[in-house]
C-alpha atoms as one frame of an Amber mdcrd trajectory, in Angstrom:
protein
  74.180 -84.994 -10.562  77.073 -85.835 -12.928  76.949 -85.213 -16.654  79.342
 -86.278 -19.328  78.764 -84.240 -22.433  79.757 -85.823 -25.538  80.359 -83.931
 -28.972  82.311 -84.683 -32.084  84.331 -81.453 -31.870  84.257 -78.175 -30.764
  84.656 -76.328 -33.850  83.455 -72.555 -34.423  79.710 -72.832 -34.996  76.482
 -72.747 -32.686  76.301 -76.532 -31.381  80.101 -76.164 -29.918  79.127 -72.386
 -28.361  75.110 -73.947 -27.667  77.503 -76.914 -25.703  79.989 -75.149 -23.684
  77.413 -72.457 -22.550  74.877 -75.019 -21.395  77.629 -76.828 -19.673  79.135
 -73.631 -18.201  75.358 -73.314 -16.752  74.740 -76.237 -15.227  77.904 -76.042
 -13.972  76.532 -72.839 -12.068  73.616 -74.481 -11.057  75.667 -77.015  -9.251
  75.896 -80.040 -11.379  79.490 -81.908 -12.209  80.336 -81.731 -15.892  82.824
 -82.977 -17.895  83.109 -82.449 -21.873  84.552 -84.801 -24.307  85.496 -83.961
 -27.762  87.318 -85.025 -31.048  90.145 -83.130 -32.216  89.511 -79.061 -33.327
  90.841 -77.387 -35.974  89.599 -73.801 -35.313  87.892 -74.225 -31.793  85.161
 -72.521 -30.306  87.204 -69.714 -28.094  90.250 -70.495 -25.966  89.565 -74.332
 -24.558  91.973 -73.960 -22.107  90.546 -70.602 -20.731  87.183 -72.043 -20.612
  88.114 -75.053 -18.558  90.108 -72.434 -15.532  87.089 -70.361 -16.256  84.371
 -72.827 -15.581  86.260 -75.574 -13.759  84.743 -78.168 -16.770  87.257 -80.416
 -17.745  87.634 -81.233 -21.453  88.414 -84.507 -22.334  89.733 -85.497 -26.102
  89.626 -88.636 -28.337  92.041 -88.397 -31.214  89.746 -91.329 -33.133  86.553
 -89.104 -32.339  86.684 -87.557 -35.999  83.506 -87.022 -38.688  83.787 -89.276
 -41.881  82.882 -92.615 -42.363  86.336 -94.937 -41.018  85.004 -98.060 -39.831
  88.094 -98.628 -38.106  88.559 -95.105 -36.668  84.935 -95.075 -35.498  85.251
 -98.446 -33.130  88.576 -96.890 -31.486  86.849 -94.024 -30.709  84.215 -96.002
 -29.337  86.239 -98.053 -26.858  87.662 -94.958 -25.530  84.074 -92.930 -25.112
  83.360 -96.608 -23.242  86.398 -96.216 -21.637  85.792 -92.974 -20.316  81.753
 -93.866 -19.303  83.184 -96.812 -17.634  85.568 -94.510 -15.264  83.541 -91.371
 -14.701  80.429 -93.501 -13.703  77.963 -90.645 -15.064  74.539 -90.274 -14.192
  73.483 -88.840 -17.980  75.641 -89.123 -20.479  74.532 -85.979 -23.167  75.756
 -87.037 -26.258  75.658 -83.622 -29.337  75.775 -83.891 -32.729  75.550 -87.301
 -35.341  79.044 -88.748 -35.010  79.424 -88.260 -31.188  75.574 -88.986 -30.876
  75.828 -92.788 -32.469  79.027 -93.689 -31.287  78.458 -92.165 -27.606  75.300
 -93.349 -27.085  76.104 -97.153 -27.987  79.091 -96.607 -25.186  76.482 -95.464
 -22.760  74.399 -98.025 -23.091  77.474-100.876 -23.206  78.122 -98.990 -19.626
  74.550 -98.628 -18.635  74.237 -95.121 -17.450  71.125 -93.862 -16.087  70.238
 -91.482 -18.337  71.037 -91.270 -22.156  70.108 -87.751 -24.393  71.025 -87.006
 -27.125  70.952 -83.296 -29.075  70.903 -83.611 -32.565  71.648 -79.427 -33.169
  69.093 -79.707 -36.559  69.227 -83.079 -38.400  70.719 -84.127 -41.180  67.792
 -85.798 -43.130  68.093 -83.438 -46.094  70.464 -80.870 -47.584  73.971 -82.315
 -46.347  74.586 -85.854 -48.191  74.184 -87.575 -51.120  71.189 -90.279 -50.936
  73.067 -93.305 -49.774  74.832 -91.436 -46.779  71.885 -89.992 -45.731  69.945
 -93.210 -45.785  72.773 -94.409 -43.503  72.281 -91.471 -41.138  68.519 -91.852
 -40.691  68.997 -95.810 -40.267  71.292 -95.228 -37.496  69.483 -92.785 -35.936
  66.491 -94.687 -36.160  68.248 -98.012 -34.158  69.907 -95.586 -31.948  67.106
 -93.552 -31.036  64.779 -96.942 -29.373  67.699 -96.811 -26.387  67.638 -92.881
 -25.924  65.499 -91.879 -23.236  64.998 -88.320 -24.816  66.258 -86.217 -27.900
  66.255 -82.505 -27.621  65.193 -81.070 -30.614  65.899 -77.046 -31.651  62.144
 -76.427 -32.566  58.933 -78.087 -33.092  59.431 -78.513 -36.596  62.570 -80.766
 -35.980  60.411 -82.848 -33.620  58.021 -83.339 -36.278  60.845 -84.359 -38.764
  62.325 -86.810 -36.533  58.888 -88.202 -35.983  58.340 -88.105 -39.879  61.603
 -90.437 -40.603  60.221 -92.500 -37.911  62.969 -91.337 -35.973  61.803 -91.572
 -31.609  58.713 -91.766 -30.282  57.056 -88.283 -29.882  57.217 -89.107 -26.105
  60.905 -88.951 -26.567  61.251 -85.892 -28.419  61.639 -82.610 -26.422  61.969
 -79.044 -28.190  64.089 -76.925 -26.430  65.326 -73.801 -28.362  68.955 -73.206
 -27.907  69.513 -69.899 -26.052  71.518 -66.960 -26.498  73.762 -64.739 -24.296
  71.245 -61.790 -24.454  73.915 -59.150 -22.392  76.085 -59.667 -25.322  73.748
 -58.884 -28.047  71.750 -55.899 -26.422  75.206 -53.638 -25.381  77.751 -53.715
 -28.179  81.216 -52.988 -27.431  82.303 -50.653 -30.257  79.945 -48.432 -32.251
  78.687 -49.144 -36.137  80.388 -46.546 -37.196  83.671 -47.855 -36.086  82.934
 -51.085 -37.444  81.860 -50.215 -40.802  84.434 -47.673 -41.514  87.268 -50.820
 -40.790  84.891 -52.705 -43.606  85.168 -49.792 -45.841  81.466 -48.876 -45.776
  80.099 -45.234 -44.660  77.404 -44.214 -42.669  75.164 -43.428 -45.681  75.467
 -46.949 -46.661  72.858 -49.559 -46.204  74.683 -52.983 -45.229  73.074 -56.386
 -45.427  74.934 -58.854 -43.637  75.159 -62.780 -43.742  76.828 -65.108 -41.123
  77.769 -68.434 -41.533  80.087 -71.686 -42.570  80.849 -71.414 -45.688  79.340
 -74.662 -46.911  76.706 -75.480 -49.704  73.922 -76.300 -47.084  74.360 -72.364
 -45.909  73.524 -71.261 -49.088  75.904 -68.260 -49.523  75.591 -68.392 -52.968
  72.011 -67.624 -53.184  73.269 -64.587 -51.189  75.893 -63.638 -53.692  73.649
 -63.688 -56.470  71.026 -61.513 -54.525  73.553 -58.932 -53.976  74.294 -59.356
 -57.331  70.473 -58.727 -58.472  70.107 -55.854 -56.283  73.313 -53.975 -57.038
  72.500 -52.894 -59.951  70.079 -50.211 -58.997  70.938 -49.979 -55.786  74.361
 -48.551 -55.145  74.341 -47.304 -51.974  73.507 -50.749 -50.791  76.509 -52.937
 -49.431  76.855 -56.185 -48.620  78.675 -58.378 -45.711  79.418 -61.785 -45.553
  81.387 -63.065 -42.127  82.693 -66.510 -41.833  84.774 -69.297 -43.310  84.904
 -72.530 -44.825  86.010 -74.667 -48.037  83.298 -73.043 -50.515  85.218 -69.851
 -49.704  87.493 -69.572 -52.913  84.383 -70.540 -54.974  82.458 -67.756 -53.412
  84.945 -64.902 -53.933  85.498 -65.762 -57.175  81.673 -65.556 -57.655  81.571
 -62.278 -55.860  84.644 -60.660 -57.606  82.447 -58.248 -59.864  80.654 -57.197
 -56.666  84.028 -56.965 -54.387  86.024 -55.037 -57.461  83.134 -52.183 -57.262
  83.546 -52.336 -53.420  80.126 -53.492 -52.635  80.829 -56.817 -51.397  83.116
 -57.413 -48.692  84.613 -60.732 -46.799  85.745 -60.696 -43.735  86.256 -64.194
 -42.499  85.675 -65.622 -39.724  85.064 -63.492 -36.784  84.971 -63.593 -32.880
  83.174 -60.130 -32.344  79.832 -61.121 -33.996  77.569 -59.138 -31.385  79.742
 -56.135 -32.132  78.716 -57.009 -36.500  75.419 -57.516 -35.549  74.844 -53.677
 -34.560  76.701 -52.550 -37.804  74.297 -53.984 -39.962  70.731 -52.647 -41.198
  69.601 -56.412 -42.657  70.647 -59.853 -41.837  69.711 -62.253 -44.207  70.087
 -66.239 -44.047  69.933 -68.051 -46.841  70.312 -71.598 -45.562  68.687 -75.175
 -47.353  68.280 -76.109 -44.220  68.726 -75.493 -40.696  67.532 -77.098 -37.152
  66.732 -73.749 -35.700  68.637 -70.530 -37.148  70.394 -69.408 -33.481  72.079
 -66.333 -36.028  68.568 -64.961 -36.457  67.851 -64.435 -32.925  71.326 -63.011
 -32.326  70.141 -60.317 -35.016  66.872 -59.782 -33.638  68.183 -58.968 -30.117
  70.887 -56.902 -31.412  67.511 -54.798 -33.248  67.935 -56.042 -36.969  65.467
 -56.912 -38.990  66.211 -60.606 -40.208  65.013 -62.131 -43.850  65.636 -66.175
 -43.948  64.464 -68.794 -46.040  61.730 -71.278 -45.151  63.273 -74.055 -44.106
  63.644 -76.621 -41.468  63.403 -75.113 -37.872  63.527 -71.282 -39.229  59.856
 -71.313 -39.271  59.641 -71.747 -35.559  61.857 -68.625 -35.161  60.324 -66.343
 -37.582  57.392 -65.526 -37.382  56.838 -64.174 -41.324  55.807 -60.321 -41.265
  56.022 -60.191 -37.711  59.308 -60.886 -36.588  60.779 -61.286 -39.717  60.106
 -61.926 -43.092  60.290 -65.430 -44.996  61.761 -66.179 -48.631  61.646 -69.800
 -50.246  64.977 -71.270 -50.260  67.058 -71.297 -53.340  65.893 -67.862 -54.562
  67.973 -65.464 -54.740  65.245 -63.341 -56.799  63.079 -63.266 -53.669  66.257
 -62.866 -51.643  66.761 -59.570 -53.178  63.340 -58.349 -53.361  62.632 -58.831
 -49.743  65.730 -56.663 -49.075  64.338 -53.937 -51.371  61.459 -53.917 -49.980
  62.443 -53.767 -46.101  64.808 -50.854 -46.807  62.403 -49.131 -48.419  59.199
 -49.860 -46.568  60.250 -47.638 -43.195  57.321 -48.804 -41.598  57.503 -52.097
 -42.219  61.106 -52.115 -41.371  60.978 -50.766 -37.796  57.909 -53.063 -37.532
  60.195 -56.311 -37.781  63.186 -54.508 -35.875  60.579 -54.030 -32.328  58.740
 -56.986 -32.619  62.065 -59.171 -33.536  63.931 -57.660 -30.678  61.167 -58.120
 -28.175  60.670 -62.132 -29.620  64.665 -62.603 -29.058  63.991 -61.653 -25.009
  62.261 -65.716 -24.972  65.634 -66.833 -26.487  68.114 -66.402 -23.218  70.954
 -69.481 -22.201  69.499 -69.229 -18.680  66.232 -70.863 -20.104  67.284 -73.460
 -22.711  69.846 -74.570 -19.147  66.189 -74.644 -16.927  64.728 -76.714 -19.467
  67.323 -79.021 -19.880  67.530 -79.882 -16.067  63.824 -80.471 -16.503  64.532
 -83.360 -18.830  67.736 -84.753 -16.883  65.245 -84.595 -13.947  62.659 -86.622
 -15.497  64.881 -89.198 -17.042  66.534 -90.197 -13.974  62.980 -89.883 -12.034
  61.582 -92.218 -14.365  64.272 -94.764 -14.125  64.000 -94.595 -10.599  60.481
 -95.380 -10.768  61.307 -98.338 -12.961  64.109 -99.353 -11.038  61.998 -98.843
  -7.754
């Protein structure tokens, strides 16, 4: 079977590193797979290493770009035709909005077999002002009566798609995104090392937060909770990994906090496993999100997760047993949850077994099973048809 995988770009973030692994399995499993992608800024490991690695060739479109250009948008669609046209796929798996519109249309122009498309959490609410957004869900809408099946994150982003009257539920497919579980469960350096290069001690309780540094993250909800909490907590620091353009904002709201030493940036990062085991709390603090892949990379690295209720998070936490819910844009409750989980032993190692053992149904190998199921059925179906 030949797929074509379609994204906008491969930037650092979990729908390029949910991509490339899914295509590195399949690729395993004995399928042909080729990637195209916009231009990438700060991509998602070494490209060119991945393609000797994997033997996937990536293919790029200088015109594939996000924004709104009219003109920029139909170039890159007559390449993405282009390309369908001379690689004859049988599914073309189209990721993300921009590559998802544009790549599907091209698809369809070429008639390929199969057409999917993975959204990697919606964009319905939380990103865009009204009028863009309106324009999102309208083209999704069109685009979504030609798409033989969209893989959602989670239930709940089924239910939202069906809720904008986005697919049919027939159409919609939840498959969680999957983790590399090896990497999570055996660190590579200890805490200890770790936290003394962040300037915290062993003593210290550190509550860490993981992200883009972009409003619909929520960082500053984080901030603010640290903030809260600091002042009778000490002993308490806090850990905020990533990057993005709300990052001068951010500092400068954290300055108080960083000048006492008990907030600390450390940019982006490529040895997140490795943070995950340094930390006591992980806390996300997102308006929205199509599944939260962060929190199960805390839970299998044994650390109790907090995250607000949003979106798909509610799929992946189950509240009080695998972690613990806070309403979004509440810093207040942000801060008392962490209080309360470093306080509460019991309830603490509580979440850390029962969110470790949870993470275990979270693996790459599965969401890569599932996802053959669906190319399967699609091209069955058509053959049917067809037949």
């Amino acid at each position: 079977m030949k797929i074509l995988q379609i994204i906008t770009r491969l930037e650092k973030g979990g729908s390029a590193e949910v991509t490339l692994q899914l295509a590195a399995g399949l690729r395993k499993k004995g399928f042909e797979i080729k990637i195209v992608t916009g231009p990438t800024d700060n991509p998602e490991g070494n490209l060119q290493e991945y393609s000797r690695g994997t033997g996937i060739p990536i293919l790029g479109i200088k015109s594939l770009k996000r924004g709104g250009n009219p003109l920029i948008d139909f170039l890159a669609y007559l390449r993405l035709f282009h390309i369908i046209k001379t690689e004859v796929p049988h599914i073309v798996h189209t990721n993300t909005s921009k590559a998802g519109i544009l790549g599907r249309w091209a698809a369809r122009a070429c008639r390929v077999p199969g057409i999917v498309h993975t959204p990697h959490g919606h964009i319905f609410y939380g990103y865009f002002g009204p009028v863009t957004t309106w324009f999102f869900i309208l083209a999704e809408r069109i685009t979504a009566r030609f798409t033989d099946r969209i893989i959602t994150l989670t239930g709940q982003e089924k239910e939202d798609h069906l809720r904008f009257r986005i697919g049919k539920a027939v159409q919609l497919v939840p498959i969680h995104c999957g983790i590399d579980l090896e990497k999570f469960v055996r660190p590579t350096r200890t805490p200890r090392e770790l936290r003394h290069q962040f300037g915290f001690s062993p003593q210290n309780k550190v509550v860490g937060w993981v992200g883009r540094l972009v409003p619909v993250k929520g960082c500053g909800y984080f901030i603010e909770a640290a903030r809260i909490l600091g002042q009778k907590n000490p002993e308490v620091k806090f850990l905020i990994v990533g990057a993005g353009p709300l990052k001068p904002e951010l500092e400068k709201q954290g300055t108080p906090l960083m000048k006492d030493k008990r907030l600390v940036f450390v940019g982006q990062r490529n040895d997140i496993p490795d943070i995950m085991h340094s930390l006591d709390l992980f806390v996300l603090s997102s308006l929205n999100e199509g599944m939260g892949r962060v929190l199960i990379e805390a839970m299998a690295a044994g650390v109790p997760v907090i995250a607000t209720r949003v979106g798909g998070v509610m799929d992946v936490v189950q509240d009080g047993e695998t972690g613990f819910l806070v309403p979004p844009q509440n810093p207040g409750a942000i801060a008392e949850a962490i209080a309360r989980l470093l306080h509460d032993v019991d309830f603490y190692r509580q979440l850390q077994k029962r969110g470790k053992q949870w993470a275990q149904g979270f693996s790459i190998e599965k969401t890569v099973d599932e996802t053959i199921k669906v190319y399967q059925q699609v091209l069955l179906k058509k053959t049917l048809i067809s037949g």
